[in-house]
Backbone as JSON Lines, residues from 0, in Angstrom:
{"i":0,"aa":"X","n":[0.86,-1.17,0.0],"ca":[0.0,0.0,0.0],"c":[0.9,1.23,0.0]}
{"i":1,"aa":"X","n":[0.33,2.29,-0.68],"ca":[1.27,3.41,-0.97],"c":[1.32,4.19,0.38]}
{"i":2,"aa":"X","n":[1.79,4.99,0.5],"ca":[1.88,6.0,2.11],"c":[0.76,7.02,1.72]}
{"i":3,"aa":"X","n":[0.68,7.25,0.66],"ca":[-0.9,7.82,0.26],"c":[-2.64,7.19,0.64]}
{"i":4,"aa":"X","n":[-2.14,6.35,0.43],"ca":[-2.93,5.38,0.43],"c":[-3.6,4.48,2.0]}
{"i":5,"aa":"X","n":[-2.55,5.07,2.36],"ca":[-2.29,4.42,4.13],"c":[-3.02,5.5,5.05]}
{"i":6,"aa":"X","n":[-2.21,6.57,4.64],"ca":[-2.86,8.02,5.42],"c":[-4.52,8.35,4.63]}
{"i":7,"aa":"X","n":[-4.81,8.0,3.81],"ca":[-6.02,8.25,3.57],"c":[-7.22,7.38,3.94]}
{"i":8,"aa":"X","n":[-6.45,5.72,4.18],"ca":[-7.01,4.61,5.44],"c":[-7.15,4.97,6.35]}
{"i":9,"aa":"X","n":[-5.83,5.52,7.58],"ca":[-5.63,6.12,8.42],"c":[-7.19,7.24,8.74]}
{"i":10,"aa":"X","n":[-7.15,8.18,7.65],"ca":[-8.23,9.19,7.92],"c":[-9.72,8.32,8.0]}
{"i":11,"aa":"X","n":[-9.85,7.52,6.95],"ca":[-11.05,6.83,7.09],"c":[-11.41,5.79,8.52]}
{"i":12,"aa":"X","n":[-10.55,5.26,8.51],"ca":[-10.68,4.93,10.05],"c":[-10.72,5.21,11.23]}
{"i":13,"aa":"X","n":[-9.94,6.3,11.56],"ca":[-10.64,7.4,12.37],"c":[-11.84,8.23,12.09]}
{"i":14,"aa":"X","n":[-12.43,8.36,11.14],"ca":[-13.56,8.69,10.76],"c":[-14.78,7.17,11.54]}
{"i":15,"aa":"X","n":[-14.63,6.71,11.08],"ca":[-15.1,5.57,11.13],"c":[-15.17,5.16,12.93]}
{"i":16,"aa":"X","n":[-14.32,4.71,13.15],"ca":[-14.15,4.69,14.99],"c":[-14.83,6.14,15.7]}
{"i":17,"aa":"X","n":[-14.86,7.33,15.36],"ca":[-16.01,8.45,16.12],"c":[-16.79,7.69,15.43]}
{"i":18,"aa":"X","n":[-17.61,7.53,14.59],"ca":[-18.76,7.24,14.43],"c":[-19.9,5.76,15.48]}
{"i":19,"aa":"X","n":[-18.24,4.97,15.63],"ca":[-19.13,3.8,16.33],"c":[-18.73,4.24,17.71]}
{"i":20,"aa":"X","n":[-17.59,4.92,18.22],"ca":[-17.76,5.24,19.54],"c":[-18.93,6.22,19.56]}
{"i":21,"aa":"X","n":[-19.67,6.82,18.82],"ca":[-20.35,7.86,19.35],"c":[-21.85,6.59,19.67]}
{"i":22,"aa":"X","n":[-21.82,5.61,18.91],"ca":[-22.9,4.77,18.95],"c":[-22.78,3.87,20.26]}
{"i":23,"aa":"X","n":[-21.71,3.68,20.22],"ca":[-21.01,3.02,21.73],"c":[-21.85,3.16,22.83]}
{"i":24,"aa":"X","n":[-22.43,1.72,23.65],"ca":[-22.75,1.84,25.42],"c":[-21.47,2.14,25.86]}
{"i":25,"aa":"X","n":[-21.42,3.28,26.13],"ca":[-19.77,4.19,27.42],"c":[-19.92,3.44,28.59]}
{"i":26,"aa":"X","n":[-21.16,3.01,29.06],"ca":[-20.87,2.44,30.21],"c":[-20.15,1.02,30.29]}
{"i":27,"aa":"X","n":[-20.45,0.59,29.07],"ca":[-19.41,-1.33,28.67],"c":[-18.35,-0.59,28.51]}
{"i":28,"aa":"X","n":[-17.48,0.51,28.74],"ca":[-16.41,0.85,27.94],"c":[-15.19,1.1,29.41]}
{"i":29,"aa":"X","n":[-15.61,0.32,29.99],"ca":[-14.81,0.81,31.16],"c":[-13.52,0.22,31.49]}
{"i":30,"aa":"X","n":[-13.33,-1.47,30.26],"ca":[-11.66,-2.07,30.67],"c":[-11.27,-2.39,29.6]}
{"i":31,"aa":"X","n":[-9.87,-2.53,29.03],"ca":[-9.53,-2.69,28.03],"c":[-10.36,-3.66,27.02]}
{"i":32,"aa":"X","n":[-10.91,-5.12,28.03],"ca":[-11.67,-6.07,27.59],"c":[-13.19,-6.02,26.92]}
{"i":33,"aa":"X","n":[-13.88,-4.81,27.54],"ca":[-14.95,-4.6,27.15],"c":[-15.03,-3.47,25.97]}
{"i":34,"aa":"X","n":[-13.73,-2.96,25.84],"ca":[-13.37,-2.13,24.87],"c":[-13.41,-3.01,23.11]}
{"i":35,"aa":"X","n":[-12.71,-4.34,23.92],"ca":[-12.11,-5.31,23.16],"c":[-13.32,-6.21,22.1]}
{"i":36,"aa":"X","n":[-14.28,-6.49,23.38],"ca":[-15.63,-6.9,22.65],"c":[-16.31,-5.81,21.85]}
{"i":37,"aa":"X","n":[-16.63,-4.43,22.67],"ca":[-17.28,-3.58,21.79],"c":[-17.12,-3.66,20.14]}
{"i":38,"aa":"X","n":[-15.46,-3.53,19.85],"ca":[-15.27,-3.24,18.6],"c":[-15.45,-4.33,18.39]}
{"i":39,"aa":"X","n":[-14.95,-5.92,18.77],"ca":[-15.3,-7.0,17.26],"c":[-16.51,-7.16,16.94]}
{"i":40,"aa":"X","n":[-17.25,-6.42,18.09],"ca":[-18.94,-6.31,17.54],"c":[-19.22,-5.84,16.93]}
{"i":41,"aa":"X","n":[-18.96,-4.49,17.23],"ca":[-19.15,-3.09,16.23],"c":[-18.6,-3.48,14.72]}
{"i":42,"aa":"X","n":[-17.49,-3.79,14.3],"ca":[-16.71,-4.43,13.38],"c":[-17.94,-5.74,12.36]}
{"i":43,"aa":"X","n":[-18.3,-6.42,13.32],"ca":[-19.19,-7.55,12.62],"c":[-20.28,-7.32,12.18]}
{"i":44,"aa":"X","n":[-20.91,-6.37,13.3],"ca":[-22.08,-5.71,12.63],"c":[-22.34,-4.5,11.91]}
{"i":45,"aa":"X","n":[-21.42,-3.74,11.87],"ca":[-21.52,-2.46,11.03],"c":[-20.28,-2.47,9.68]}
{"i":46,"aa":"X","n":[-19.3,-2.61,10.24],"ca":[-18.08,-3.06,9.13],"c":[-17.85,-3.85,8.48]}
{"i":47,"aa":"X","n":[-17.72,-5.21,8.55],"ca":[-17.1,-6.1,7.94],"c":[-18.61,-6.37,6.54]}
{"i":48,"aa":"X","n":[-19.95,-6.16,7.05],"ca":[-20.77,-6.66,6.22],"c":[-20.4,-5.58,4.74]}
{"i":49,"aa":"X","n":[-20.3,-4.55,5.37],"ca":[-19.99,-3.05,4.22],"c":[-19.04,-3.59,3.16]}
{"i":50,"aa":"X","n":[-17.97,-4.43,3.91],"ca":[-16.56,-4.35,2.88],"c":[-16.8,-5.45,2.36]}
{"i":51,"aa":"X","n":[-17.68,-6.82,3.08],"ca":[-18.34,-7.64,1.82],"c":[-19.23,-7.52,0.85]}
{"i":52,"aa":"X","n":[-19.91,-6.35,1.23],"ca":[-20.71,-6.25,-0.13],"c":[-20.18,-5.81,-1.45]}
{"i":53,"aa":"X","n":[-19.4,-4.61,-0.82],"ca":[-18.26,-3.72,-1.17],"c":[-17.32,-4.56,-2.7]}
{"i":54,"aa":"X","n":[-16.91,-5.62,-2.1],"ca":[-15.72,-6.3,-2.46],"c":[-16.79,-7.41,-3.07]}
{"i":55,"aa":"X","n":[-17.97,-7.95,-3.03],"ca":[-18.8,-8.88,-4.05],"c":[-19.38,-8.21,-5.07]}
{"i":56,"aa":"X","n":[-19.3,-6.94,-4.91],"ca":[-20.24,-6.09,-6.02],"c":[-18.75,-6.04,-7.24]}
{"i":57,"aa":"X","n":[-17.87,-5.68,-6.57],"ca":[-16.19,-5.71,-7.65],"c":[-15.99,-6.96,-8.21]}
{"i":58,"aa":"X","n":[-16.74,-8.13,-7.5],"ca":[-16.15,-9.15,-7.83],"c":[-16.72,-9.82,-8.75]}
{"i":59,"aa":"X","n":[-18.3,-9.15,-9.18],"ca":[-19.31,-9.3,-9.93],"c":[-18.87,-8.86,-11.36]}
{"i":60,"aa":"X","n":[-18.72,-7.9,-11.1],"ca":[-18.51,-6.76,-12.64],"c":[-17.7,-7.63,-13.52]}
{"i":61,"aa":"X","n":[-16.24,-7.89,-13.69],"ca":[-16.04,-8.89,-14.03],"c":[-16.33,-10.18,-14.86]}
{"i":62,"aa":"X","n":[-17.08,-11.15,-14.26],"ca":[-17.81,-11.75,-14.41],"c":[-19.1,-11.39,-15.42]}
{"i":63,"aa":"X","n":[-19.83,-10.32,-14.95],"ca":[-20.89,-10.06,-15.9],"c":[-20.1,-9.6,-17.32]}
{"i":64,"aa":"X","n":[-19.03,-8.73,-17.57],"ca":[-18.42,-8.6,-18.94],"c":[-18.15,-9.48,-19.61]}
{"i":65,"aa":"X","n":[-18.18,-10.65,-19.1],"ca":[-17.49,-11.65,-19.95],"c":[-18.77,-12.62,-20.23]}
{"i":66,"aa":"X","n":[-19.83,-12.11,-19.45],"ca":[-21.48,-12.88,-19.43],"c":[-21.87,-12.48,-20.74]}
{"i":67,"aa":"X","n":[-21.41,-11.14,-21.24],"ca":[-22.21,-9.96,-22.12],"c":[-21.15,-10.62,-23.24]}
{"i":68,"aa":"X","n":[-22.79,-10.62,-24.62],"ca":[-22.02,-10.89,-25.89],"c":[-20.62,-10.06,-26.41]}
């Protein structure tokens, strides 16, 4: 990955983390561990589904060009 490319991850992911801490129970947020669960939750249910759709819709296109006469 380019250093362009990294810092503009970088920005999106901090973008991204205010958004689910602002969604965040603060009160589960009180030990490193419950910090720990929050996000692979937050992650499973808000993130990871995004970057599969994300990454099946790319993976489609492809495929359909070569479907097409």
């Amino acid at each position: 990955m380019s250093p362009e490319a990294k810092k503009e991850l970088e920005q999106h992911v901090q973008a991204i983390s205010k958004l689910l801490y602002e969604d965040a129970d603060k009160s589960k947020l009180s030990t490193f561990s419950e910090i720990e669960v929050m996000v692979r939750q937050q992650i499973q249910e808000q993130v990871s589904p995004q970057i599969g759709s994300f990454l099946s819709k790319i993976l489609q296109m492809p495929l359909q060009d070569t479907l097409e006469p």
